[in-house]
C-alpha positions in Angstrom: -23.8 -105.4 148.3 -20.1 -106.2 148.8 -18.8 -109.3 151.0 -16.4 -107.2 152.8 -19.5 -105.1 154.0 -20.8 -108.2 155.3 -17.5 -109.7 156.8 -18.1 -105.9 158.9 -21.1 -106.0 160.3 -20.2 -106.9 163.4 -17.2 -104.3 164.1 -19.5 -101.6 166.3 -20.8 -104.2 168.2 -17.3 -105.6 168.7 -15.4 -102.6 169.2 -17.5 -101.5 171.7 -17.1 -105.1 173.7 -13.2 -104.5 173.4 -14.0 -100.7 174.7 -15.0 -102.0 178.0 -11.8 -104.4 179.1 -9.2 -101.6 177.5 -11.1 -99.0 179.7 -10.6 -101.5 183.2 -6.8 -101.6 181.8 -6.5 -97.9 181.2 -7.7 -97.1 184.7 -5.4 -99.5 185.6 -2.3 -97.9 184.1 -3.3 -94.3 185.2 -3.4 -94.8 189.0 0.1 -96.4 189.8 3.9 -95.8 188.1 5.0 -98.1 185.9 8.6 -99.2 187.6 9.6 -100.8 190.8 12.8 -101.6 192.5 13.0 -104.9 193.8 15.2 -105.6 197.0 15.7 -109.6 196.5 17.6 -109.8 200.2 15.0 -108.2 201.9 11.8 -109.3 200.1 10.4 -105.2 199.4 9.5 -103.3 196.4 9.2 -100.1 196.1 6.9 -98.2 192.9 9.1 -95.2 191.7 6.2 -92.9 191.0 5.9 -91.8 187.5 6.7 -87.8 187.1 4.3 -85.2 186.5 4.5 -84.9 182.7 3.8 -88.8 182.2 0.6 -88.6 184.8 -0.7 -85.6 182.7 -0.2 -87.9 179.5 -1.8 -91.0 181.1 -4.8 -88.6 182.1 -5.3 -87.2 179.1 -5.5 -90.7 177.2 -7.7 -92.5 179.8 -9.7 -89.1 179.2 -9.9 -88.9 175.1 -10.5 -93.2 175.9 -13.3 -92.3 177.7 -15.0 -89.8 175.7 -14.6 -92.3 172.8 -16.5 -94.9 174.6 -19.2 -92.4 175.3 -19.9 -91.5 171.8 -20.1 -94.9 170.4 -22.7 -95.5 173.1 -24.6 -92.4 172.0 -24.0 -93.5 168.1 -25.4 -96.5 168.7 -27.9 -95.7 170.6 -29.5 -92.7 168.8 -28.0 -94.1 165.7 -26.2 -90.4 164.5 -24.5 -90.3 161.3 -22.6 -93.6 161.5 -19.6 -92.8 159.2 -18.7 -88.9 160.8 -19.8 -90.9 163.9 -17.3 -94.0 163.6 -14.2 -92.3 162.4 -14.2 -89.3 165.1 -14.6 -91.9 167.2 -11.6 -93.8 165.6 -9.3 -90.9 165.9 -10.1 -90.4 169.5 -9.0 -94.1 169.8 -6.1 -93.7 168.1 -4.7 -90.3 169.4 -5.1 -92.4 172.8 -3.4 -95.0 172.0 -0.3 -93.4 170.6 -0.1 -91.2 173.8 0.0 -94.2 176.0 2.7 -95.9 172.8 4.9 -92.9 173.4 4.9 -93.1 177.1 5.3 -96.7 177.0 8.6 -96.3 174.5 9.8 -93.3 176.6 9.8 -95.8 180.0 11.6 -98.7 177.9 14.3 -96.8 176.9 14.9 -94.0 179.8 18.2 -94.6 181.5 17.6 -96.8 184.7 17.9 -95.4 188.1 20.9 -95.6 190.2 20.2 -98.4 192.4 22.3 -100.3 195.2 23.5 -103.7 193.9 21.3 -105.8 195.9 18.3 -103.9 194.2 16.6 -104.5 190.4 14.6 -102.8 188.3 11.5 -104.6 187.0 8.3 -103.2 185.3 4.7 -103.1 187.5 1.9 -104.9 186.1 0.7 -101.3 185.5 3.0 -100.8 182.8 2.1 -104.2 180.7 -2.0 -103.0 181.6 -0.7 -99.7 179.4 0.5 -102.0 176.6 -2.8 -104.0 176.6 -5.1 -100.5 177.0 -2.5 -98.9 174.1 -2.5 -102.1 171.5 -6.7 -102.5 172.0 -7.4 -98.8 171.7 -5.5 -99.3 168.1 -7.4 -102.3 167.4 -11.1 -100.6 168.0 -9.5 -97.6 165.8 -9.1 -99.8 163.3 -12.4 -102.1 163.6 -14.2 -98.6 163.6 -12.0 -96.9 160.6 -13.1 -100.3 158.5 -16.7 -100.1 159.2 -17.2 -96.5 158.7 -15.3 -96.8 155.4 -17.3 -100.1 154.0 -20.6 -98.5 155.3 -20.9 -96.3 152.9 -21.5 -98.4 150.2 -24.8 -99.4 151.3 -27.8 -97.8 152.9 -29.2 -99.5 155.9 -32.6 -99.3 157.5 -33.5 -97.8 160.8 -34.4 -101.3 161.2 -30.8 -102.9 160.1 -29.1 -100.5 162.4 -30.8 -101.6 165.7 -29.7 -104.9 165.0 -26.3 -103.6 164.1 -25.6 -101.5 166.9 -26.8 -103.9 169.4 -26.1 -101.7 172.4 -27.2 -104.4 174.8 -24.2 -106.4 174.4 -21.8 -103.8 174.6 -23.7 -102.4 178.0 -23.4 -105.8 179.4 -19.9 -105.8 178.6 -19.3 -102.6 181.0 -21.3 -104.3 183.6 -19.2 -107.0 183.7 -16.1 -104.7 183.1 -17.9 -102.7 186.5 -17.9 -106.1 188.2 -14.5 -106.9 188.0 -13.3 -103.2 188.8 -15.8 -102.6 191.7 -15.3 -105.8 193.5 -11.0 -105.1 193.0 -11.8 -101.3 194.7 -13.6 -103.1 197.6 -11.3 -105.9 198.0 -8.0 -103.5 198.5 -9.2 -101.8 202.3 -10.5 -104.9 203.1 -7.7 -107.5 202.7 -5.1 -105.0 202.0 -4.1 -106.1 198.3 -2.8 -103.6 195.5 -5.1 -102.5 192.8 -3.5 -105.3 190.3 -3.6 -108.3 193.1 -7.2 -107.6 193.4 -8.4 -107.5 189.7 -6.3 -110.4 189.0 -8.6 -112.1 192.2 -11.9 -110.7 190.6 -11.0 -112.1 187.3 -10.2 -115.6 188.3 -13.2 -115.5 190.4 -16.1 -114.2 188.1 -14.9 -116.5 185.4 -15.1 -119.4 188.0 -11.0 -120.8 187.1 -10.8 -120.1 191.2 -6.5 -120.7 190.9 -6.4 -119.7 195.1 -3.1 -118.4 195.3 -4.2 -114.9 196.1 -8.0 -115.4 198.6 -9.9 -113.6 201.1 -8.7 -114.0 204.5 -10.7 -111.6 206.6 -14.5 -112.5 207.6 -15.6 -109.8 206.0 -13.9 -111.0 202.7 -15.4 -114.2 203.0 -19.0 -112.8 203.4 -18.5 -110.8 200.0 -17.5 -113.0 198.3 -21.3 -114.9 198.3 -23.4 -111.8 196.8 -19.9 -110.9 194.9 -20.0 -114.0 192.9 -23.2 -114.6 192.6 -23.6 -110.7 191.0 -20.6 -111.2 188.9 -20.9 -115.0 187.6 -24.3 -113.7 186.4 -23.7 -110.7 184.4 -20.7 -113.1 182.8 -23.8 -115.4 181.9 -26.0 -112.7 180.7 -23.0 -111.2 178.4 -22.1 -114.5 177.3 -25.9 -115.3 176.1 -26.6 -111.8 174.0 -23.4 -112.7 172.2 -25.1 -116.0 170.9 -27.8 -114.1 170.2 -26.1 -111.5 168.8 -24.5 -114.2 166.6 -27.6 -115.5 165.2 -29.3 -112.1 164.2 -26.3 -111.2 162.3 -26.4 -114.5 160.6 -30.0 -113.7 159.5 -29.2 -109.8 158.7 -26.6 -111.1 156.1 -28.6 -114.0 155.1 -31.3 -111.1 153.4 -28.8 -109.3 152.3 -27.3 -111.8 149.8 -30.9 -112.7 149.3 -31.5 -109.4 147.8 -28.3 -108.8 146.0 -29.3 -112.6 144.4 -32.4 -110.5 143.6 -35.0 -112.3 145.7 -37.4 -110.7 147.9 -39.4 -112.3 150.2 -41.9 -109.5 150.7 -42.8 -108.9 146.8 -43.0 -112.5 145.4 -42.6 -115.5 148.0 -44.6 -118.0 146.4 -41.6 -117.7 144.2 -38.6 -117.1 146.1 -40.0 -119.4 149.4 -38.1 -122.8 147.6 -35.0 -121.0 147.2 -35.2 -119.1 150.1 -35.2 -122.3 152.7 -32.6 -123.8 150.7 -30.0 -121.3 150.7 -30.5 -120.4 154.3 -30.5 -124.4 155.3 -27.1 -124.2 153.1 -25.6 -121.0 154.9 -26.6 -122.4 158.3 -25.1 -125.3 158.1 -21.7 -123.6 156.5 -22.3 -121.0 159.2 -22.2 -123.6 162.3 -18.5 -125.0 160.4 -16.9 -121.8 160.2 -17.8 -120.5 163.9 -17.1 -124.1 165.0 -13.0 -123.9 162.6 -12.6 -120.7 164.1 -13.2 -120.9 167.4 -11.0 -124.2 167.8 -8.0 -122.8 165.7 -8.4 -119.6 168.4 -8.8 -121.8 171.2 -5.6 -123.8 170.0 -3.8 -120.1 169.4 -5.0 -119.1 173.1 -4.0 -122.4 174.6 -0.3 -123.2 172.7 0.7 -119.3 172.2 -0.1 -118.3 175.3 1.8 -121.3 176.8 4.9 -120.1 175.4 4.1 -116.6 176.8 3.4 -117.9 180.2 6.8 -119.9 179.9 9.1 -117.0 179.3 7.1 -115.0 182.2 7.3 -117.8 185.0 11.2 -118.6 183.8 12.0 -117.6 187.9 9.7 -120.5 188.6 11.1 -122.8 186.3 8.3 -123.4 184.1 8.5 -125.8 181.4 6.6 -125.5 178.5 4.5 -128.8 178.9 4.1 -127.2 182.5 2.7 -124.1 180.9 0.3 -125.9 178.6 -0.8 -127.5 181.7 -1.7 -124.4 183.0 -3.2 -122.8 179.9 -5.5 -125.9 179.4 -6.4 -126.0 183.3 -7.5 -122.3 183.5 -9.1 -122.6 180.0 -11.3 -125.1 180.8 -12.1 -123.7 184.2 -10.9 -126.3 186.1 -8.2 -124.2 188.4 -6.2 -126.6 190.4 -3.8 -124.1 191.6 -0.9 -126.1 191.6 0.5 -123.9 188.9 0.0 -120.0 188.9 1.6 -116.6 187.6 3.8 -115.3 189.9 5.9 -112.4 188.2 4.0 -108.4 187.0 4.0 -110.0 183.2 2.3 -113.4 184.2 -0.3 -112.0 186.4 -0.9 -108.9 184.1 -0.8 -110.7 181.2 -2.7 -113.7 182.8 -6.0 -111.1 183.3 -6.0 -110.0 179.8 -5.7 -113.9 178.6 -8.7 -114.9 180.5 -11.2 -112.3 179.7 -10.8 -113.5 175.8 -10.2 -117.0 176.1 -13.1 -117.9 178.7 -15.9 -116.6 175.8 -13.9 -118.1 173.6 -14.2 -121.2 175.3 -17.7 -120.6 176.0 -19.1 -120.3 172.1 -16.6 -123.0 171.3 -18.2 -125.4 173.8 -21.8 -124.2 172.6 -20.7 -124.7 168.5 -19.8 -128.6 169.7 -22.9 -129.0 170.8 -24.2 -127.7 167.7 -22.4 -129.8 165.3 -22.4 -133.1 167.3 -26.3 -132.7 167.8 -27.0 -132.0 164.1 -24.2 -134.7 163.2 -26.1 -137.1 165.4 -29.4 -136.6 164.1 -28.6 -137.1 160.6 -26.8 -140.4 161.5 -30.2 -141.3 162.9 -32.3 -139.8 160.5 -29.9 -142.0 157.6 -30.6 -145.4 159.6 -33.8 -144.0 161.0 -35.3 -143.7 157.2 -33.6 -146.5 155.9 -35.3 -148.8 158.3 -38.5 -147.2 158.0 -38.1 -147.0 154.0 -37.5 -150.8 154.1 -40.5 -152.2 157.1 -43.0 -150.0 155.0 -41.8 -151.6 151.6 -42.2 -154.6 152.8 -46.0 -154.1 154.0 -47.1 -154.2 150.7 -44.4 -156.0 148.8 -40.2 -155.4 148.1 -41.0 -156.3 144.7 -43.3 -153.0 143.6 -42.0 -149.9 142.2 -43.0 -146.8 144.3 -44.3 -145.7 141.1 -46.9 -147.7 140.3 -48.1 -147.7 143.7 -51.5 -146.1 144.3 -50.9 -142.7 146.4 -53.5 -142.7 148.7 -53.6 -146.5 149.4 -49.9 -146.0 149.9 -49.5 -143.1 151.9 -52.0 -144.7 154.4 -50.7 -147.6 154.8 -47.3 -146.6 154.3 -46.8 -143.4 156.0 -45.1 -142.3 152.2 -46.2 -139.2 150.0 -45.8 -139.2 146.1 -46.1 -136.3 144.1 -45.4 -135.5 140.6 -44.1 -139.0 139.7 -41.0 -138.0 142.4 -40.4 -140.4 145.3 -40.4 -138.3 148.4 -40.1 -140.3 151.9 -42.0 -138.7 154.4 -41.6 -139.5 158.5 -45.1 -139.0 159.7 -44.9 -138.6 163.3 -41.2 -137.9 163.4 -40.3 -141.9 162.7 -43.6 -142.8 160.1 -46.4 -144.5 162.0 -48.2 -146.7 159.3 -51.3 -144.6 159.5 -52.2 -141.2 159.7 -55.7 -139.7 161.0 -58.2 -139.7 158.5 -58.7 -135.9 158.4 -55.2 -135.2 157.6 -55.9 -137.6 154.3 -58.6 -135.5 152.1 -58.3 -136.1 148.5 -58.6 -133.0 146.1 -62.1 -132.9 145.4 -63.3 -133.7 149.3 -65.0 -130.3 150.1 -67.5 -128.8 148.7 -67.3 -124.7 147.8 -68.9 -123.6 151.0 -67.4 -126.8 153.4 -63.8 -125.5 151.8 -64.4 -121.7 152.5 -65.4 -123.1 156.3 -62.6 -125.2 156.6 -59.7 -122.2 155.2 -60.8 -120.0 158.2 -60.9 -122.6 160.8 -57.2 -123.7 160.1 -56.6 -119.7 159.6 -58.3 -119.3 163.3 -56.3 -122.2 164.8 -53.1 -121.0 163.5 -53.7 -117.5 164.9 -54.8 -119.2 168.3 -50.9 -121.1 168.1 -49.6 -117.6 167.4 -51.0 -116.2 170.2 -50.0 -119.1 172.8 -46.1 -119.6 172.4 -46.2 -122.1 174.7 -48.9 -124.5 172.4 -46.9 -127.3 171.0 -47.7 -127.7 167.0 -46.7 -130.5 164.6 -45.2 -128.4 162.0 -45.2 -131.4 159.1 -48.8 -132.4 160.0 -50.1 -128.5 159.7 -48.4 -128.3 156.1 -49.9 -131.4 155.2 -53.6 -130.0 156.3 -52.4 -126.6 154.3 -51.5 -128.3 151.4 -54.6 -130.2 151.2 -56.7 -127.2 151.4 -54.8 -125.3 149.1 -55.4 -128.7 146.3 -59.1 -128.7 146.3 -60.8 -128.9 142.9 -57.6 -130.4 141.7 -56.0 -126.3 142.1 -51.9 -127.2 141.5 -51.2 -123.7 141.1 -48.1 -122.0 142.4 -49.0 -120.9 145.5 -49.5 -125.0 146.3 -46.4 -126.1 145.0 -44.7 -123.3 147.0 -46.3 -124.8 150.0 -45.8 -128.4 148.8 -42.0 -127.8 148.6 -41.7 -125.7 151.4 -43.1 -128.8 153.7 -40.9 -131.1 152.6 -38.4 -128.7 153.4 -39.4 -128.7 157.0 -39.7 -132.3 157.2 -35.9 -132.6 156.2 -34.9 -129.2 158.0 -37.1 -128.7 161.0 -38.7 -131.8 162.8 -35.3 -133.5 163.9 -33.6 -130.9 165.4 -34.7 -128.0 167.9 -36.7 -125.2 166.1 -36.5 -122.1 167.6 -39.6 -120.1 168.3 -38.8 -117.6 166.2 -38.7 -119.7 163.5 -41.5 -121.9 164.0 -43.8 -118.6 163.9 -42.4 -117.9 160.7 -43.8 -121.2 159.1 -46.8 -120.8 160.6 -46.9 -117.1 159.2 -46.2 -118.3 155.6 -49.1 -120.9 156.5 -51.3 -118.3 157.6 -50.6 -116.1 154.4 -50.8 -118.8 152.1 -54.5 -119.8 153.4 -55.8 -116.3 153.3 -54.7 -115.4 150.0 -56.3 -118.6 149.1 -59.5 -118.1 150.5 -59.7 -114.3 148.8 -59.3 -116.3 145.8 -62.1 -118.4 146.3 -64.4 -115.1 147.7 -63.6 -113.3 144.1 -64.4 -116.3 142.7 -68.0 -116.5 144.3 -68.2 -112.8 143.6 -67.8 -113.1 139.7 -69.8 -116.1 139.6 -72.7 -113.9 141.3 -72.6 -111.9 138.9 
């Protein structure tokens, strides 16, 4: 299994995302020409339409764009060959993309037109949505090309390819992308804006920055505007929330993955692999959360200070500074939108649109990995002073002068809320913070049950943990159940490995799980490894009876 495989997984998933805003700038740079003459005493412009032989080329690349976009939904979706798949996919990308480069390099270096002095020639914003469709049709050639060629090295599941080629994200993406180029179609009879003016409006809008410089004026805008943004502000929330999700299924998908090319499997020896197994993934989680969290502030600073610069050189008529222009970029970033400052010029509004619909997510998963990182950082602060303090009141109940080794372990853990195992110290928080005494039932020494009672007692916790399976909604003390598991699985002084699996495995969760949110998802996978754990214990006993019968 190679790294760069892994470093890919994402790409379909991605590509198609970018597919969706290149398509909105494609449709964009087909319907208008791409130069104007400016009249600067009079206040008009005036779009020189683009001859025959350039529309026929723009056509042909929002065409072959379209198709593309088509058949990675149907790849993904009915999961075809994925490396013939991806790279006829690719070259569709790409032949679009250098049609729309050649017009674009044809238009920069044509002779200009013969104009009257007072006049100028300028490029539309349709020209610089060309640019934008051109450079990210390249880029999903490219993502595609990389995938199809690292693909082959492995062979994926049915199973791993659903969670690959997450088409949920990618049709969420065109929703929004639908949003944004609906609302700009229904906007221009109504307030009588140009195709640009109004999906620089939408785009503002849906991502709630609100600038105000270009607004509804007629009632009828106004009314629209209510179901509009509510429609739109929505599918920006849904889209936003499958790529967290997204995130954390691939994090899990490459989290097997090395798992199996460290050689461990879950399925075909976990009393074995179940120690490893919750270390490396605690380890990889918490690298995980560091990197999304270093990358998505070094491309919030790149979005914020580069794009400054870029919004400087476009707004040069208005004077702009560049501590003016990080003003803006940081207002608009964080959604604040004063409108003080805005884009005036074709590049600045153009360029403004394609800024905001990456750097708004961006924003978004950077403000969510904070929260991450500052609620984990808190916890183990408190869990440091938390078990310090407890560590010291519940050495003190029975005297800072013994050693933890000499110390009784059931008088102890009683009276102490501590566990000791094996001649290791481990400091256990019963009840989250350690209460000095735990319910009796929860404290059964080895030898409590008798061969029938223990038999009783392994399908009542199995039937309880089935009935917590069955209700998501049933709270469960995750630290207490592994005690009660562990206890059943030591009867008749049993330390075999299936126990100190399970031992190990709940002190895991203790340090792991109990201080910081648990996911559902997860918490039904410890109750599964309880569940599994119990029954292959009670089989044990059952062929145990058996050959004693006989």
């Amino acid at each position: 299994m190679s790294r760069w495989w892994l470093a890919c997984t994402s790409f379909p998933v991605l590509a198609g995302t970018i597919s969706a805003m290149a398509t909105v700038f494609g449709i964009c740079a087909v319907s208008h020409g791409w130069l104007e003459l400016d009249s600067s005493d009079v206040g008009s412009v005036v779009v020189v339409q683009s001859a025959c032989r350039a529309v026929t080329i723009k056509a042909i690349s929002l065409a072959l764009s379209a198709t593309a976009d088509l058949a990675l939904l149907l790849i993904m979706m009915l999961k075809w060959d994925a490396v013939r798949g991806y790279l006829a996919t690719a070259l569709l990308y790409f032949v679009s993309s250098m049609l729309l480069f050649s017009l674009i390099g044809v238009t920069m270096h044509q002779p200009p037109y013969t104009i009257a002095p007072p006049q100028t020639q300028h490029y539309t914003q349709y020209f610089y949505y060309g640019i934008f469709a051109a450079s990210l049709y390249l880029f999903i050639a490219a993502l595609l090309t990389i995938y199809a060629c690292s693909v082959r090295t492995i062979h994926l599941s049915m199973q791993d390819r659903r969670m690959i080629e997450n088409t949920s994200i990618v049709l969420r993406a065109f929703t929004l992308a639908a949003f944004l180029l609906g609302g700009a179609a229904i906007y221009i009879p109504i307030e009588g804006w140009s195709l640009t003016d109004a999906l620089y409006w939408s785009t503002y809008t849906i991502l709630t920055i609100g600038i105000g410089n270009i607004v509804p004026k007629t009632h009828l805008g106004r009314s629209l505007v209510i179901p509009y943004a509510t429609g739109g502000i929505t599918c920006l929330g849904l889209f936003v929330s499958s790529i967290a999700s997204f995130s954390r299924d691939m994090d899990e998908l490459r989290l097997k993955f090395e798992l199996e090319a460290e050689g461990i499997h879950l399925h075909k020896s976990p009393h074995r692999d179940i120690v490893i197994f919750r270390q490396i993934k605690s380890q990889r989680q918490s690298r995980h959360r560091w990197i999304v969290f270093i990358f998505s502030s070094c491309a919030w600073l790149l979005l914020w200070l580069v794009s400054a610069r870029i919004f400087k050189s476009s707004e040069r008529d208005q004077g702009w500074t560049y501590f003016e222009s990080l003003y803006f970029t940081f207002v608009s970033l964080t959604t604040i939108g004063y409108g003080d400052f805005y884009p005036t010029s074709n590049l600045g509004k153009s360029f403004f649109v394609f800024w905001a619909l990456l750097a708004v997510p961006v924003m978004t998963t950077l403000v969510g990995v904070v929260g991450q990182v500052g609620f984990r950082t808190v916890v183990y602060l408190v869990r440091r002073v938390g078990r310090g303090w407890s560590w010291g009141f519940c050495v003190r109940r029975v005297g800072a002068y013994l050693s933890v080794r000499r110390l009784d372990m059931p008088a102890f853990a009683v009276g102490a809320g501590l566990s000791v195992s094996r001649g290791d110290m481990d400091i256990d928080i019963e009840r989250k913070y350690c209460p000095l005494s735990l319910p009796l039932e929860r404290q059964r020494p080895d030898n409590y049950f008798s061969s029938a009672e223990h038999r009783l007692h392994l399908t009542e916790e199995i039937k309880i943990l089935v009935d917590i399976l069955k209700d998501n909604n049933r709270g469960i003390d995750l630290h207490r159940e592994w005690a009660r598991v562990v206890s059943l699985l030591r009867v008749d002084g049993d330390d075999g490995e299936e126990v100190l699996a399970a031992e190990s495995h709940r002190r895991q969760v203790i340090r792991e799980v109990l201080s910081a949110n648990q996911s559902t998802k997860e918490r039904n996978k410890d109750i599964l490894w309880m569940v599994k754990l119990l029954v292959e214990k009670l089989c044990f006993c059952l062929r145990e009876d058996i050959g004693e019968g006989r």
